[in-house]
N, C-alpha and C positions, 0 to 999 in steps of 0.2 A: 443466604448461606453460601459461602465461598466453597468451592471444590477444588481440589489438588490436583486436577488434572485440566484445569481451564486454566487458558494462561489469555491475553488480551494486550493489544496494543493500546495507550493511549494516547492521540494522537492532541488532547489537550483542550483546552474549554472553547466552546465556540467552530473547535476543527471539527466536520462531518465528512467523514470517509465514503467513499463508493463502495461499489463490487471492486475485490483487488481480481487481478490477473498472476497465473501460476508462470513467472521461466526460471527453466530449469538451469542449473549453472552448468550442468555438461552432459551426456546423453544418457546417463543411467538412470535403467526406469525405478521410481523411487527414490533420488539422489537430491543433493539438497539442491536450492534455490531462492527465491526473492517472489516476494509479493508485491505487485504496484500496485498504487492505486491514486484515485486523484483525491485531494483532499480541498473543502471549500470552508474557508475560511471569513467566518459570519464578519470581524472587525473591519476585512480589507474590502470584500466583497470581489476576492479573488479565488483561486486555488493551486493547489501546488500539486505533482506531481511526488509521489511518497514512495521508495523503495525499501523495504523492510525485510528484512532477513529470515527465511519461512523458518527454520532452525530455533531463533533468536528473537521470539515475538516480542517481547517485551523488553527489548534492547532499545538503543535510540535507532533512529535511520540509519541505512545505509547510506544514501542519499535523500536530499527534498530539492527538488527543481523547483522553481517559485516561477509561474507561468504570467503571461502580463494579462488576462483574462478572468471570469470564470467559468467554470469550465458545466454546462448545465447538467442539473440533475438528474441521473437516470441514464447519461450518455455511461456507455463501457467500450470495452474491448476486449480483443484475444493477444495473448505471446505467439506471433510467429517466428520460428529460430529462422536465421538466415543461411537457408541450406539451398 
C-alpha cells in the first residue's frame, strides 16, 4: 500500500545506496540541504558518489561523481562544514 507522505529516491536497478549523510546548504537549523551518499553499482562493480536534494527526493541528482573504485559496504561518513 503506497502512503502520501513517503516519498523515495530511486536510484535505479542494480544501484544499492548506503547510509546518506545530511549537509546543510547554509547555517539555519532546519534549512534545506543535500543527501549524499555512495551508491554501488552491481553491472560495473563500481560506485558513485550520489548527491540528492533533501527537499526534492524524488527528483534526479543533484550531482553523481562516478568514482574509479568500489567503494565497500557498510563504509559511511559524516558532513563536516568547513568552518
Amino acid at each position: 500500500m503506497a502512503r502520501s507522505w513517503l516519498t523515495a529516491h530511486e536510484f535505479g536497478p542494480g544501484r544499492i545506496p548506503a547510509e546518506a549523510a545530511f549537509a546543510p546548504a547554509d547555517d539555519r537549523p532546519g534549512g534545506d540541504g543535500y543527501l549524499m551518499t555512495y551508491v554501488y553499482n552491481a553491472d560495473t562493480d563500481r560506485s558513485d558518489l550520489v548527491i540528492v536534494d533533501a527537499s526534492e527526493l524524488a527528483a534526479p541528482p543533484v550531482a553523481t561523481i562516478h568514482l574509479p573504485a568500489r567503494v565497500p559496504n557498510g563504509f559511511h561518513g559524516n558532513w563536516l562544514a568547513d568552518k
